[in-house]
N, C-alpha and C positions, 0 to 999 in steps of 0.2 A: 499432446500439448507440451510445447515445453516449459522447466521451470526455470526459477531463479534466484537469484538471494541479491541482498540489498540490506545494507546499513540504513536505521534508524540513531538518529541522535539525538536522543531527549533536553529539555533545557537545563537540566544541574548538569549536562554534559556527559553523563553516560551514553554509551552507544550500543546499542544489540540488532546481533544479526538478525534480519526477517527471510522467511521463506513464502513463498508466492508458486503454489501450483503452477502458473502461467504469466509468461511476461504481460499481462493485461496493466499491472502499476506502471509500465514504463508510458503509457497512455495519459496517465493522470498527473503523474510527478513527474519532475525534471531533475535530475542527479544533478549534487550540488547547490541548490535550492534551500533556501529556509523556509519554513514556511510558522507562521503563529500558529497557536493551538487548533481556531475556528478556520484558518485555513488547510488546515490539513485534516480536521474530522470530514468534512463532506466530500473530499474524493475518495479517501478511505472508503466510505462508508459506499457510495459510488462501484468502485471498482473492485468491491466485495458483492457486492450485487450485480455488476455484469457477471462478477466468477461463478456466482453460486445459484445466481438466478433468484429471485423476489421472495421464494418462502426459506429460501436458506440453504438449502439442500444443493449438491454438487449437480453440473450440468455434464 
C-alpha cells in the first residue's frame, strides 16, 4: 500500500506534517482546501475507518 505525507494547518496557523499509511486521504480532502473544524472531523474520521477498518485495527 503506498504512503504519504500531507500538511495539516491548524487555525492559529501552525502547520504539521501528517503521515497516512495510504493515499486513502487524497479521497476525502482536496490539497489547498480549507476546511472549518466540523468539516474536516467527519472525513477524518471517515477515512480513518476505511484505513483501519470499523473496530480500529489495521486492514
Amino acid at each position: 500500500m503506498p504512503e504519504m505525507y500531507f500538511d495539516e494547518r491548524r487555525p492559529d496557523g501552525l502547520t504539521q506534517r501528517c503521515y497516512s499509511p495510504s493515499t486513502i486521504v487524497q479521497d476525502y480532502f482536496t490539497p489547498g482546501a480549507e476546511y472549518e473544524l466540523t468539516e474536516f472531523v467527519e472525513p477524518s474520521r471517515t477515512a480513518f475507518a476505511a484505513l483501519t477498518g470499523a473496530d480500529g485495527s489495521p486492514r
